[in-house]
N, C-alpha and C positions, 0 to 999 in steps of 0.2 A: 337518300334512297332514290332521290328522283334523278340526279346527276347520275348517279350509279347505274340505273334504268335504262337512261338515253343512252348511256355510253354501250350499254349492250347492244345494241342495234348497228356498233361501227362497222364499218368496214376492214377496218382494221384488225386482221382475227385475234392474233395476241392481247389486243384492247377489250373486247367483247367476249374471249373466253373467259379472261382476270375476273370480270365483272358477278360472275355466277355465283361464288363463294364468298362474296361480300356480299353480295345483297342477300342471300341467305341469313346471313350476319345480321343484317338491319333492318329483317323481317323478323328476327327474333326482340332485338331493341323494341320495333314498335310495339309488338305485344306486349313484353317486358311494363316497357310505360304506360299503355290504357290499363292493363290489370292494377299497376299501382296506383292509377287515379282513380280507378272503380274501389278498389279497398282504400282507399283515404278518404271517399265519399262515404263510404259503407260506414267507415269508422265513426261518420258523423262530428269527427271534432275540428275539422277546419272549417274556417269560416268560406261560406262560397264568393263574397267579396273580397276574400285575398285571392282565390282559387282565379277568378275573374282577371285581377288586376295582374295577375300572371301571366295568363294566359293573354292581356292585352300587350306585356312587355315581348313576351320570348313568341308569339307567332308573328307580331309586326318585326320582327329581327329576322325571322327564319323568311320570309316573305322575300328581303331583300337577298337573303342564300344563291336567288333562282337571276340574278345577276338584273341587269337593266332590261325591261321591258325589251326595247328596239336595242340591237346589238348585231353589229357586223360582224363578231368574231363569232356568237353564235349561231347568227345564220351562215355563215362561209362553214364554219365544221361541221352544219348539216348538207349543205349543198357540195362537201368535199366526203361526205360521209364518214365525218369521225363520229359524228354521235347521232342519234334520230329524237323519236322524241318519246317522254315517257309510254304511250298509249299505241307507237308506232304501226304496230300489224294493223290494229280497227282503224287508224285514222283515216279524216280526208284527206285529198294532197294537200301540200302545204302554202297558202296565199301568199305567203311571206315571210318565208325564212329568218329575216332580223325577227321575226316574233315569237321564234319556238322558246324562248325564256318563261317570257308573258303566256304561252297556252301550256307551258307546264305551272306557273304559279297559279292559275286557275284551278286546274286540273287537282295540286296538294289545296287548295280553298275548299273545294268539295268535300276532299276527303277528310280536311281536318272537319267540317262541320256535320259531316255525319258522324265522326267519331265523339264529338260532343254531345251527339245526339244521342247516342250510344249512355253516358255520363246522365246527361238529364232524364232519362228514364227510370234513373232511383231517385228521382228529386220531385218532391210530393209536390202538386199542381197551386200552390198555393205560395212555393217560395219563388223566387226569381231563375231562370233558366242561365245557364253559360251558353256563350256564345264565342262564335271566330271572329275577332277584330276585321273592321272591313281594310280590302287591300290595299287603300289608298290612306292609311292611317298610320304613322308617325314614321314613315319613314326615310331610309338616311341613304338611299340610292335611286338613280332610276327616273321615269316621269313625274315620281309625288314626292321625290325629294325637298326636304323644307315647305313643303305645303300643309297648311292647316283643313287638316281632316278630321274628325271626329270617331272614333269608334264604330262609330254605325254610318259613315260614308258623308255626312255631313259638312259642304264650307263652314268654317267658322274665321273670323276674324282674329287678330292675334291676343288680345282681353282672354277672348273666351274661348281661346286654345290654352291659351296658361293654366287658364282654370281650369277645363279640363283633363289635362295632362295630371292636373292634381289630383283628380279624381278617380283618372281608370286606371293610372300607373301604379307600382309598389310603393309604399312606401316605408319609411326607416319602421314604423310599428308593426306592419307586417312581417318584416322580417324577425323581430322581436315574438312577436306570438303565433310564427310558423317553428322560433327556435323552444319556446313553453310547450308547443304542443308536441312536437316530434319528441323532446323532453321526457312529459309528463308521459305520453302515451308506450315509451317504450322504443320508438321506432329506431332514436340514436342513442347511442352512451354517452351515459353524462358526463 
């Protein structure tokens, strides 16, 4: 959606008209998705540490979507006007064009964390809250590439990166009682 965004802002009219009808599309998707995570919460039978460990795998993956922080191919197709940046009309001008990557991964960091926020709101004040993995956390492109991050923005050494990997990531039993419960609950055919 965010790629899709900037690119409505090209200059390129054929590029920026395309763009309307598809993000349409992926304005329907996101709703699509927070309704099913609000009725899987609702449903009360997954467990919020798998819920958790998911969400640390698939947002540190989508993080890296928004390409390398500092990028010259990004910043030259802002400064040649193929694409602007998601927020374009409000923005300020731009300090640094290699940067418009990095101020749109910000930008979806926000939003996914108030969409979470959205999530813990049926989640009684006594259980553990979900959260957005911080942006410098497990990932495979970019400035934090191969750095040991933690979840919550933390150095760690490599000991107690392993170990945590073990712990916020999925694991083979999660998948196993993501597939009992979708199962048991009706959600897929057995």
């Amino acid at each position: 959606m965010y790629q899709l965004k900037m690119q409505s802002y090209s200059g390129f009219a054929p590029l920026a008209r395309s763009t309307g009808p598809m993000l349409n599309e992926e304005s329907y998707h996101l709703v699509t998705g927070l309704t099913g995570l609000q009725r899987i919460r609702r449903a009360g039978r997954m467990p919020l540490d798998i819920i958790q460990r998911r969400f640390n795998y698939w947002l540190s993956a989508c993080y890296d979507l928004f390409g390398h922080e500092r990028s010259r191919g990004a910043g030259n197709a802002y400064r040649w006007g193929l694409k602007g940046r998601f927020n374009e009309p409000e923005a300020a001008p731009v300090a640094d064009p290699e940067r418009v990557n990095e101020l749109a991964r910000e930008l979806y960091y926000k939003e996914v964390q108030s969409l979470i926020e959205v999530l813990n709101r049926e989640i009684s004040d006594d259980r553990p809250k979900l959260y957005a993995p911080d942006i410098k956390f497990h990932r495979a492109i970019g400035e934090f590439k191969g750095q040991r991050y933690s979840v919550h923005g933390d150095a760690l050494d490599e000991p107690a990166y392993e170990r945590h990997l073990e712990e916020v990531l999925p694991t083979d039993n999660d998948r196993k009682t993501i597939d009992e419960v979708t199962k048991d609950a009706g959600w897929i055919a057995p």
